[in-house]
VOFIBA-347013 format. One line per field, with one value per residue: residue number from 0; x, y, z of N, C-alpha, C in turn. Coordinates in nm, 4 decimals. Atoms other than C-alpha are relative to their C-alpha. Example, Ala and Ser with C-alpha at 12.3 -4.5 7.8 and 13.67 -1.06 7.14 Angstrom:
! VOFIBA-347013
num: c(0_1);
n.c1: c(0.0890_-0.0820);
n.c2: c(-0.1190_-0.1190);
n.c3: c(0.0000_-0.0060);
ca.c1: c(1.2300_1.3670);
ca.c2: c(-0.4500_-0.1060);
ca.c3: c(0.7800_0.7140);
c.c1: c(0.0900_-0.0770);
c.c2: c(0.1200_0.1090);
c.c3: c(0.0000_0.0730);
This chain:
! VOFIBA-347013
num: c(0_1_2_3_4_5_6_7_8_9_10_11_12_13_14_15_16_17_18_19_20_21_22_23_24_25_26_27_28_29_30_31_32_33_34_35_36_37_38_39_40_41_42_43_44_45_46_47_48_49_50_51_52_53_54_55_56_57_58_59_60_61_62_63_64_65_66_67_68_69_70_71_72_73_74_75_76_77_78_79_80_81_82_83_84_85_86_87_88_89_90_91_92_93_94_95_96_97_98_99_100_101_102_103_104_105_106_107_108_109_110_111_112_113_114_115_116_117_118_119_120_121_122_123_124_125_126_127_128_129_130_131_132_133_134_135_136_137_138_139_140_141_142_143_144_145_146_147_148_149_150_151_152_153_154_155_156_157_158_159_160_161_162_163_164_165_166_167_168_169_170_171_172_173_174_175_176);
n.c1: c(-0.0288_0.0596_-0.1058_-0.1146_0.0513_0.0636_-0.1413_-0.0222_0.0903_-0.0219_-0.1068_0.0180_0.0872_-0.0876_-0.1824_0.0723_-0.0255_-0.0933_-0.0252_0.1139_-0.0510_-0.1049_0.0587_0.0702_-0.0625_-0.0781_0.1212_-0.0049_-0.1563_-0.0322_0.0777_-0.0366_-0.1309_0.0834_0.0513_-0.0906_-0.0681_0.0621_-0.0722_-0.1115_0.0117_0.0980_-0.0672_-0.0510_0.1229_0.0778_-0.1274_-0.0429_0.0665_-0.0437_-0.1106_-0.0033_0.0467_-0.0492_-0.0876_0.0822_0.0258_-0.1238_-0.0077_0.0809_-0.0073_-0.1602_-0.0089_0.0518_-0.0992_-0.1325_0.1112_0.0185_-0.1974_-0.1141_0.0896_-0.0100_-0.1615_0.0105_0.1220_-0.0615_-0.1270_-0.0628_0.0079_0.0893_0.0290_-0.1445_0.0030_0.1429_-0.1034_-0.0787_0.1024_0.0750_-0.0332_-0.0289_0.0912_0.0182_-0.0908_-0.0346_0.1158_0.0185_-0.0162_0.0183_0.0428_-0.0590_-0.0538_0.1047_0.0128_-0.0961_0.0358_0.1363_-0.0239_-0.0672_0.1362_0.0814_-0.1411_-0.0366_0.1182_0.0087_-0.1143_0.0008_0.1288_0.0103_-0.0713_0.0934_0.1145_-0.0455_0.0958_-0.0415_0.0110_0.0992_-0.0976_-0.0982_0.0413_0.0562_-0.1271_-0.0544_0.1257_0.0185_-0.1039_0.0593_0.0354_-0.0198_-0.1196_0.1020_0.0506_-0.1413_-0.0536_0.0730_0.0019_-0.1283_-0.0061_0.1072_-0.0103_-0.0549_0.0918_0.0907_-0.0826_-0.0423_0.1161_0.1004_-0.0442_0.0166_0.1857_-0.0344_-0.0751_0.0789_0.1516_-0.0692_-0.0531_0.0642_0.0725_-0.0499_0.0601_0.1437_-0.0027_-0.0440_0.0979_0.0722_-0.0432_-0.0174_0.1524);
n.c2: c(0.0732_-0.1148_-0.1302_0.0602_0.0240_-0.1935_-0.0187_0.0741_-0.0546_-0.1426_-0.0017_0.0735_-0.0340_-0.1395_0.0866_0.0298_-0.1777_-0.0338_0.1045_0.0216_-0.0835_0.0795_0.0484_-0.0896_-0.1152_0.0470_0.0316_-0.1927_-0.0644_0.0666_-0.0633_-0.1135_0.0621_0.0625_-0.0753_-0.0892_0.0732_0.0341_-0.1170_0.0223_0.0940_-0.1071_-0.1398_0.0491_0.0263_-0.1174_-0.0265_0.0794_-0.0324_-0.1299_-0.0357_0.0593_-0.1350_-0.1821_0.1063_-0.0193_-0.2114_-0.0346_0.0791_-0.0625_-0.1540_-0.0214_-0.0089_-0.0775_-0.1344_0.0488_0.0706_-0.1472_-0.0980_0.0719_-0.0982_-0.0924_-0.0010_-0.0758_-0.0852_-0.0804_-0.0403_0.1376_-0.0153_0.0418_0.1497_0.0544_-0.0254_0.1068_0.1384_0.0365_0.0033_0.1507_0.1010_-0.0454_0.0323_0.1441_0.1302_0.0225_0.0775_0.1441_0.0659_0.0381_0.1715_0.1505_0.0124_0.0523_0.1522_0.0595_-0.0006_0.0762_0.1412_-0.0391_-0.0432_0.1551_0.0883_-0.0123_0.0319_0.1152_0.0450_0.0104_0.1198_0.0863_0.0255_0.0343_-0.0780_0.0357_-0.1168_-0.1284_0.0096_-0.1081_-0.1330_-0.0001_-0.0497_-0.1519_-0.1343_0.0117_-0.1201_-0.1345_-0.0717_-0.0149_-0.1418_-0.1307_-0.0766_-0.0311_-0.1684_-0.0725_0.0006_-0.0174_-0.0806_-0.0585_0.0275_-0.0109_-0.1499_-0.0778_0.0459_-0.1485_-0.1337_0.0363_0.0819_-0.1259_-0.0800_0.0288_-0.0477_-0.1789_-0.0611_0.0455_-0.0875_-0.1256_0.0112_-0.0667_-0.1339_-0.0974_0.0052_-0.0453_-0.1294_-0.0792_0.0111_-0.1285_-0.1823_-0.1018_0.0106);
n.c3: c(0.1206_0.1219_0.0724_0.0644_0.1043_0.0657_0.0744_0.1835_0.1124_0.0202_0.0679_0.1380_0.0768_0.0145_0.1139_0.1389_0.0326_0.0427_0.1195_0.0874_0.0252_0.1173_0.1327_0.0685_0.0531_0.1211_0.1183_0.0339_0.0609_0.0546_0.0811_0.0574_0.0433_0.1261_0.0755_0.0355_0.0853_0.1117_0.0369_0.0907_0.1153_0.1263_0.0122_0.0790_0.0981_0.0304_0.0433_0.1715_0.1484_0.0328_0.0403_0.1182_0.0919_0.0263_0.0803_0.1151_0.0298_0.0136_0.1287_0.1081_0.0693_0.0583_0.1488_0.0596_0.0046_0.0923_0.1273_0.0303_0.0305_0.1488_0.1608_0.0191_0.0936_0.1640_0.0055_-0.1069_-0.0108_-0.0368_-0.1487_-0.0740_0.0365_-0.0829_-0.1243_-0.0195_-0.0675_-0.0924_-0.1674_-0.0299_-0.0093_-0.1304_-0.1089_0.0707_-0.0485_-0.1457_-0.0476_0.0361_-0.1120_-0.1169_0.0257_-0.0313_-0.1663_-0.1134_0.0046_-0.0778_-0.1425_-0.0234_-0.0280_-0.1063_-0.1728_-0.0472_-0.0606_-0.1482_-0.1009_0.0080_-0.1077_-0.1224_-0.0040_-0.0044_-0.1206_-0.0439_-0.0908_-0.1368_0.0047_0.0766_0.1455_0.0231_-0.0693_0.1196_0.1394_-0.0156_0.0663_0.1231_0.0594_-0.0235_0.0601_0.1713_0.0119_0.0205_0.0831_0.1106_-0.0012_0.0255_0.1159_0.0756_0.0298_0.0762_0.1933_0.0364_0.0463_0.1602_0.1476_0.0844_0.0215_0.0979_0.0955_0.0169_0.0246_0.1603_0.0726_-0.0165_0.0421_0.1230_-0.0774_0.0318_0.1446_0.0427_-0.0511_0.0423_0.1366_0.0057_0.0072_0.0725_0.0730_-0.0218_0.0121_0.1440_0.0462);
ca.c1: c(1.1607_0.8997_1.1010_1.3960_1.1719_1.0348_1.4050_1.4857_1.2037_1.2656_1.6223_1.5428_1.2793_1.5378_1.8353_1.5387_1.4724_1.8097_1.8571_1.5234_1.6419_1.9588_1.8373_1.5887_1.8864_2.0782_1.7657_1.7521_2.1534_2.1216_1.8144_2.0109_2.3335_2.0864_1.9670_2.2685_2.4424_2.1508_2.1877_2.5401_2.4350_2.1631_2.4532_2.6845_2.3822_2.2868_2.6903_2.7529_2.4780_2.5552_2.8681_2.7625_2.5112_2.7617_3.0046_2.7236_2.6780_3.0633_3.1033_2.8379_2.9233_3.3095_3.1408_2.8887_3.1961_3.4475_3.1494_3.0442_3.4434_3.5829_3.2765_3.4070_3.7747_3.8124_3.5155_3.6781_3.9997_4.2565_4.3918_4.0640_4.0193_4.3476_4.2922_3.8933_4.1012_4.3867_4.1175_3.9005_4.1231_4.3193_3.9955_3.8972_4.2652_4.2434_3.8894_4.0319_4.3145_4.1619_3.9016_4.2108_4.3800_4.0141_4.0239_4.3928_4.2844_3.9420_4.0899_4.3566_4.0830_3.8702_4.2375_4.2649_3.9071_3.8706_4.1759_4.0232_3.6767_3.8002_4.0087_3.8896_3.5533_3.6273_3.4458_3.7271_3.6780_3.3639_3.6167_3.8962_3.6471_3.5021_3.8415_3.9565_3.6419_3.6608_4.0264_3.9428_3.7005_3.8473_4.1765_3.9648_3.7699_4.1259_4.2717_3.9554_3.9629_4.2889_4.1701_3.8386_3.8911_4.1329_3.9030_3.6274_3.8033_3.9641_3.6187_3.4038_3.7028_3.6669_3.2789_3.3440_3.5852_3.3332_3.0252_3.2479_3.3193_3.0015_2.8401_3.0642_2.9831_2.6257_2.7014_2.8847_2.6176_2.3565_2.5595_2.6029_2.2329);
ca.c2: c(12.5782_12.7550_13.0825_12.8856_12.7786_13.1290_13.2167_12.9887_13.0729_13.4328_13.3520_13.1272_13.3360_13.6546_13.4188_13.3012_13.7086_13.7717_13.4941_13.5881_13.9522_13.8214_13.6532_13.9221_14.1537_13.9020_13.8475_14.2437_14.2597_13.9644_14.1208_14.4187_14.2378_14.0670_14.3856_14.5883_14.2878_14.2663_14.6454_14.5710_14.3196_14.5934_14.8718_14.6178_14.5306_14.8643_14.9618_14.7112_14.7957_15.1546_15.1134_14.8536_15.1403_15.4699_15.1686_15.1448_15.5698_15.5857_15.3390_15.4837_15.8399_15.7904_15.5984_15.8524_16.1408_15.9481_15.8376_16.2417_16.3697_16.1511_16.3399_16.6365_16.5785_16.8623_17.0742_17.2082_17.4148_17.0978_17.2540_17.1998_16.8737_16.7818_16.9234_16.7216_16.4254_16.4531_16.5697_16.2669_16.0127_16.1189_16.0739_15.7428_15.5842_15.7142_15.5443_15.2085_15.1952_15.2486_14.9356_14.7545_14.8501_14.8024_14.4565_14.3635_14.4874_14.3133_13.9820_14.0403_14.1097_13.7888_13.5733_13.7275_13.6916_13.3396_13.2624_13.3884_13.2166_12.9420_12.8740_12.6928_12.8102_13.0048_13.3514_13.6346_13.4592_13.7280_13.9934_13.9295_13.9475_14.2420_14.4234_14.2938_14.4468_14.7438_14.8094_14.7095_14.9783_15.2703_15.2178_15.1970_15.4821_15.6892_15.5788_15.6281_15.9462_16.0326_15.8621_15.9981_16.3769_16.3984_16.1800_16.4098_16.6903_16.5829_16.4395_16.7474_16.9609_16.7717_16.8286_17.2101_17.2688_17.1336_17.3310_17.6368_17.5869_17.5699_17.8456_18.0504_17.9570_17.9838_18.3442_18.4307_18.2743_18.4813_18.8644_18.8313_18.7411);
ca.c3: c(-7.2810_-7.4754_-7.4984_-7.6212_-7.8808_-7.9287_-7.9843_-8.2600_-8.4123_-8.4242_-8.5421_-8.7899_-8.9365_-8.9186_-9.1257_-9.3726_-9.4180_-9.4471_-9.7122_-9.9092_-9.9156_-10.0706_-10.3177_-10.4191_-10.4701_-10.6513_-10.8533_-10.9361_-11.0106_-11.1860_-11.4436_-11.4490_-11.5772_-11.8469_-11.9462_-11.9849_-12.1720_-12.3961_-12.4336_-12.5718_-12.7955_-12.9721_-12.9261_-13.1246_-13.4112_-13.4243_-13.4995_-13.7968_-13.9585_-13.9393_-14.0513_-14.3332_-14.4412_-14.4445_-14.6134_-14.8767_-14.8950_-14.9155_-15.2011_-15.4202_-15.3637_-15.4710_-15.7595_-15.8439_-15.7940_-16.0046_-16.2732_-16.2978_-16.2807_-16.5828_-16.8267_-16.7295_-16.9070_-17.1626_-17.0312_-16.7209_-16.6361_-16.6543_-16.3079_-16.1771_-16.3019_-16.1835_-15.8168_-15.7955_-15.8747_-15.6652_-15.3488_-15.4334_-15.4617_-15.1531_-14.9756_-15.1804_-15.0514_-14.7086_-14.6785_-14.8334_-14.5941_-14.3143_-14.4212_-14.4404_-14.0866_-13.9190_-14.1201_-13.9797_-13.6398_-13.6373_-13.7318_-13.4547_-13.1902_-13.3113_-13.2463_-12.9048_-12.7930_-12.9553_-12.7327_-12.4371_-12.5018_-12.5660_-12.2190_-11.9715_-11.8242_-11.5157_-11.4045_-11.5309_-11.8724_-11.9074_-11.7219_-11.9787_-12.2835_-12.1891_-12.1641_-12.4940_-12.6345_-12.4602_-12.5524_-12.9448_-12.9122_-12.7845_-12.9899_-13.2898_-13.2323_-13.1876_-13.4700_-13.6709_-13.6441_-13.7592_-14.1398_-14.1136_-14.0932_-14.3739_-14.5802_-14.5538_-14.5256_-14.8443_-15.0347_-14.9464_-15.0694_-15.4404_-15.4263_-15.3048_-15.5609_-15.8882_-15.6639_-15.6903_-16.0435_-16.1350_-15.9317_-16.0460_-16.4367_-16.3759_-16.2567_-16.5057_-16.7297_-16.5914_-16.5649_-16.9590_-17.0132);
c.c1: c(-0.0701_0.0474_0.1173_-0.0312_-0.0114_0.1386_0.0405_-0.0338_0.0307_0.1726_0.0177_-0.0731_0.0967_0.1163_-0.1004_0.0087_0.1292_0.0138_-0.1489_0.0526_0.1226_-0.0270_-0.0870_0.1184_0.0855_-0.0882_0.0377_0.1715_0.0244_-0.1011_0.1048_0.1383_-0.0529_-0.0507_0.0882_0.0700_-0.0959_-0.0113_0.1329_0.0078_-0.1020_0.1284_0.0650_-0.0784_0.0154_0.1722_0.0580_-0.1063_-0.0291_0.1064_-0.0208_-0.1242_0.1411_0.1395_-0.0574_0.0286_0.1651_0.1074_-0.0926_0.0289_0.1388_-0.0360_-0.0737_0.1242_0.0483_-0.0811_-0.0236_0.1475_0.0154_-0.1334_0.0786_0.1340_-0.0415_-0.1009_0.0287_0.1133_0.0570_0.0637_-0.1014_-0.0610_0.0488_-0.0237_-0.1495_0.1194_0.0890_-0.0805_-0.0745_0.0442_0.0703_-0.1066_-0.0518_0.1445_-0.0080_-0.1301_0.0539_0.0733_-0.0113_-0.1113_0.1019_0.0994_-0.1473_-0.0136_0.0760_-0.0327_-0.1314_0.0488_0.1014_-0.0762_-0.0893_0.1128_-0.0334_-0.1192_-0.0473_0.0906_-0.0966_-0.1493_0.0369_0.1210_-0.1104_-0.1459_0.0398_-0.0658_0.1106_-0.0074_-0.1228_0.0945_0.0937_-0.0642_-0.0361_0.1154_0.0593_-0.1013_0.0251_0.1155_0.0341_-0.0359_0.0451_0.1336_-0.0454_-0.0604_0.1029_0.0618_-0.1319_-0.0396_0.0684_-0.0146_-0.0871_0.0222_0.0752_-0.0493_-0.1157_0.0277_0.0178_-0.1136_-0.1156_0.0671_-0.0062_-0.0966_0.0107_0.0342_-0.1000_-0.1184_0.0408_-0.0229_-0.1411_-0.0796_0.0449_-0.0362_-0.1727_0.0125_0.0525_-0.0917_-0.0812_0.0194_-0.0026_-0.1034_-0.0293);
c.c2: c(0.0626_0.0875_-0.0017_-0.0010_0.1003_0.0489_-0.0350_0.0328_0.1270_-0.0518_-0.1116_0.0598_0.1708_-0.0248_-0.0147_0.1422_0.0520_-0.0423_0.0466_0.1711_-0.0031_-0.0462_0.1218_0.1247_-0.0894_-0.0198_0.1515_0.0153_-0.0820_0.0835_0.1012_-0.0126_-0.0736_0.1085_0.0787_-0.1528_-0.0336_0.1601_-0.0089_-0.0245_0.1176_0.0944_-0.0992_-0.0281_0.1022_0.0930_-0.0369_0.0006_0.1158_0.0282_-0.0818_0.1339_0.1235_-0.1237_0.0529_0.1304_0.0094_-0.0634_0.0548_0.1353_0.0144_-0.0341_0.0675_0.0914_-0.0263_-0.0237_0.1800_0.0593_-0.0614_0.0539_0.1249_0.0428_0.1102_0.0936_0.0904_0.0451_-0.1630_0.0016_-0.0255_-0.1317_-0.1130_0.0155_-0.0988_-0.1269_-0.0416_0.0162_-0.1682_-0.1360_-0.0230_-0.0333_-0.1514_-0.0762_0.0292_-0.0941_-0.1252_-0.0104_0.0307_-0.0990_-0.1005_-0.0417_-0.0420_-0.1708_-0.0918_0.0229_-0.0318_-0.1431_-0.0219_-0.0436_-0.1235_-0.1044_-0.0025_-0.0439_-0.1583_-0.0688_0.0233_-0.0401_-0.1084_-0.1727_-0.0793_0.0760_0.0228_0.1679_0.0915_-0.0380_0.1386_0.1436_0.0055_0.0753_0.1355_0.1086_-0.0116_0.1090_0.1154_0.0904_-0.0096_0.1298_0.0960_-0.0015_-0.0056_0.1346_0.1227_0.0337_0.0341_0.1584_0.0881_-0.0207_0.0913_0.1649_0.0339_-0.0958_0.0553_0.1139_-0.0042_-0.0255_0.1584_0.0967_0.0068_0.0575_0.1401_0.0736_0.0278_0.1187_0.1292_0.0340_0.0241_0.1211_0.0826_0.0172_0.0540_0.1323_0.0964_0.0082_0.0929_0.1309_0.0032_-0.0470_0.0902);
c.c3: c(-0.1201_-0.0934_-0.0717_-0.1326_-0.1153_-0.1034_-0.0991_-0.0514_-0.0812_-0.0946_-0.1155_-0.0925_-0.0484_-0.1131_-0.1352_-0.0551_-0.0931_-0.1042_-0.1500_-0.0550_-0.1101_-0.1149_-0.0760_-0.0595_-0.0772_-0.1423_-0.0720_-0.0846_-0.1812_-0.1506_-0.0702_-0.0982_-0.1498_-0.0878_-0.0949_-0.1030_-0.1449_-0.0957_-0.0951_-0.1316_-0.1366_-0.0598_-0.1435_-0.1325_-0.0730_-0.0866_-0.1474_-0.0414_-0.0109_-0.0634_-0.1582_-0.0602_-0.0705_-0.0749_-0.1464_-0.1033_-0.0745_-0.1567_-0.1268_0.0236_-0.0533_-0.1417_-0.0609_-0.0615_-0.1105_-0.1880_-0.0679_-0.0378_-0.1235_-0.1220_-0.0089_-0.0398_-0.1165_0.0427_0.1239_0.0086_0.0309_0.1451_0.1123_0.0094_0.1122_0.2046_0.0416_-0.0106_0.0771_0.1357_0.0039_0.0028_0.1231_0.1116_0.0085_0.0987_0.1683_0.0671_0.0069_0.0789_0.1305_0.0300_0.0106_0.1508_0.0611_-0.0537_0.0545_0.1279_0.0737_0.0109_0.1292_0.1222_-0.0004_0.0232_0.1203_0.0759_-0.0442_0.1052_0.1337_0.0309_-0.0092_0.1481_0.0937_0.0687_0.1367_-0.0076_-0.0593_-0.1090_-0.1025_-0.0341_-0.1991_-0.1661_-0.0092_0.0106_-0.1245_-0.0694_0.0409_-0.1148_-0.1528_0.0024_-0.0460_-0.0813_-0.1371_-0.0313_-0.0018_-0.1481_-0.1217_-0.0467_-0.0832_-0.1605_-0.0066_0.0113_-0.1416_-0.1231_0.0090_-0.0205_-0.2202_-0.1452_-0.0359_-0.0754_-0.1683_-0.0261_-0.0057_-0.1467_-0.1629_0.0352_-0.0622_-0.1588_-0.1033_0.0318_-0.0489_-0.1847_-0.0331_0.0007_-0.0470_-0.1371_0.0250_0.0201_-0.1329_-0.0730_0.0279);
């Protein structure tokens, strides 16, 4: 009867084990699921207010550009005038609409994920959000590219063209000194 006992014992103390093990790795997954989601939450932070900075940068250097260009009416080749303005504004509208596609496809994306927060509570509700988000993202990032090269492309090509313009004055200034 003893050894019976013994037995139990042993297999009760082998199931507790098992069960304490368990838990310790759900503990661990669970941390790691807290960490990485709090990760997110910085990545996301750390995103909009990178983007509300180079927002900032992008707004004051069109109005520096545009504030400096309109003195230089009458004092520069009017072809060159003409070409700074058509580069910088070219870069100026491709910035604004692609503020206003990321604004139609932001409000969009808070619709869809308000919708699927606000369903009943049930575990793919996480799942779901997290692919909405994702697929925001990367079609964001896609399409962002396509404005964003030919608006710097386009912006640097204004500054270039003025840079040029004067380098070249200066060095013509200084050969007939």
């Amino acid at each position: 009867m003893n050894s019976d006992l013994d037995g139990w014992c042993r297999d009760i103390h082998r199931v507790v084990e098992g069960l304490v093990e368990e838990v310790e790795q759900m503990r661990q997954e669970q941390a790691v699921e807290k960490q990485i989601s709090a990760f997110i939450q910085l990545n996301e932070k750390l995103m909009s207010n990178a983007t509300s900075y180079t927002n900032l940068i992008m707004v004051a250097g069109y109005a520096g550009y545009f504030a400096f260009w309109s003195t230089l009416a009458g004092k520069i080749p009017t072809w060159l005038f003409n070409a700074c303005g058509l580069a910088i504004t070219v870069s100026l509208t491709l910035f604004i609409s692609w503020e206003i596609v990321k604004m139609f496809w932001g409000a969009k994306h808070m619709r869809k994920t308000q919708a699927i927060l606000g369903k009943r509570a049930h575990p793919n509700v996480l799942l779901e959000f997290e692919k909405a988000f994702q697929d925001f993202s990367s079609r964001t990032q896609r399409v962002w590219l396509v404005f964003l090269v030919p608006t710097v492309v386009s912006g640097i090509a204004a500054a270039c063209l003025l840079i040029g313009y004067f380098c070249l004055s200066l060095a013509g200034v200084i050969s007939t000194t």
